[in-house]
N, C-alpha and C positions, 0 to 999 in steps of 0.2 A: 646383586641379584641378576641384573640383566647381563651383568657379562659372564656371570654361570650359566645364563641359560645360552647365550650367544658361541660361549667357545664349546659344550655340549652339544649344540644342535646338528655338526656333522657329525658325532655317533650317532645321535638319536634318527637321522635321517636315512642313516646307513642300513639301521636296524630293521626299522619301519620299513625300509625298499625290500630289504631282505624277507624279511618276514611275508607284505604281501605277495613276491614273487612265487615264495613255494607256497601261500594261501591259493590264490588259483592255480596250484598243480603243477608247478613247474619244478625240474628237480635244480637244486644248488649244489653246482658242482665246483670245484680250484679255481678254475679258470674264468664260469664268470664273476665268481665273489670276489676275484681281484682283478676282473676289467672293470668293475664297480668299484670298486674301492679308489682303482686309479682314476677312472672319471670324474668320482665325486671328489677327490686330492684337486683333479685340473678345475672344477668349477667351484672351487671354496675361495678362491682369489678374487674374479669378477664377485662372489657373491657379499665380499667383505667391505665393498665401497658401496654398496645399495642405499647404508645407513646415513653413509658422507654426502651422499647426494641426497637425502630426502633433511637433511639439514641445511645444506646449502637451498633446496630450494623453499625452506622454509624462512631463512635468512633472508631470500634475494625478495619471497613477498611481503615481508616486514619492512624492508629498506625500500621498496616500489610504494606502499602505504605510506610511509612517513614521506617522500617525493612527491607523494600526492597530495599528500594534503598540505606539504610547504608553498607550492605549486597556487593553489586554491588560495590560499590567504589573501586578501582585499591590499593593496599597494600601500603603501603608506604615505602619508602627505609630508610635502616641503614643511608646511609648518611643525609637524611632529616630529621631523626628524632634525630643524634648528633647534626644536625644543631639548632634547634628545641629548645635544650636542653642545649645547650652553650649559645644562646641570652636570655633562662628564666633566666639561673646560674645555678649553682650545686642545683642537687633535694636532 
């Protein structure tokens, strides 16, 4: 579903620009329906990493929370950690 609506939304956008251009009274002539067309072809590039980025920085503050909270945890003590270390066996 999202990527039917994702690879449609430059028609849909195209349309919609179109539409309200000649809604307030502008006429649509050749020339600008395809400086628009090529504008919107040049800005479908940058607009197709937006998603990559809002996942990467949802990644990078799930990996910052889990840092932080390893971070926070109380030290662990010599004797917990001979303990620790006698039930695996000699390392």
């Amino acid at each position: 579903m999202f990527s039917l609506i994702w690879t449609s939304a430059p028609i849909l956008v195209s349309l919609i620009s179109f539409f309200t251009f000649v809604y307030q009274g502008n006429q649509l002539t050749v020339s600008v329906a395809f400086t628009s067309i090529a504008l919107f072809s040049m800005i479908r590039q940058p607009l197709n990493v937006i998603p990559a980025w809002i996942v990467q920085i949802l990644q990078t503050g799930v990996a910052l929370k889990r840092i932080e909270k390893y971070l926070e945890e109380d030290e662990v003590d010599e004797q917990v950690f001979s303990i620790k270390r006698v039930s695996y066996g000699p390392s």
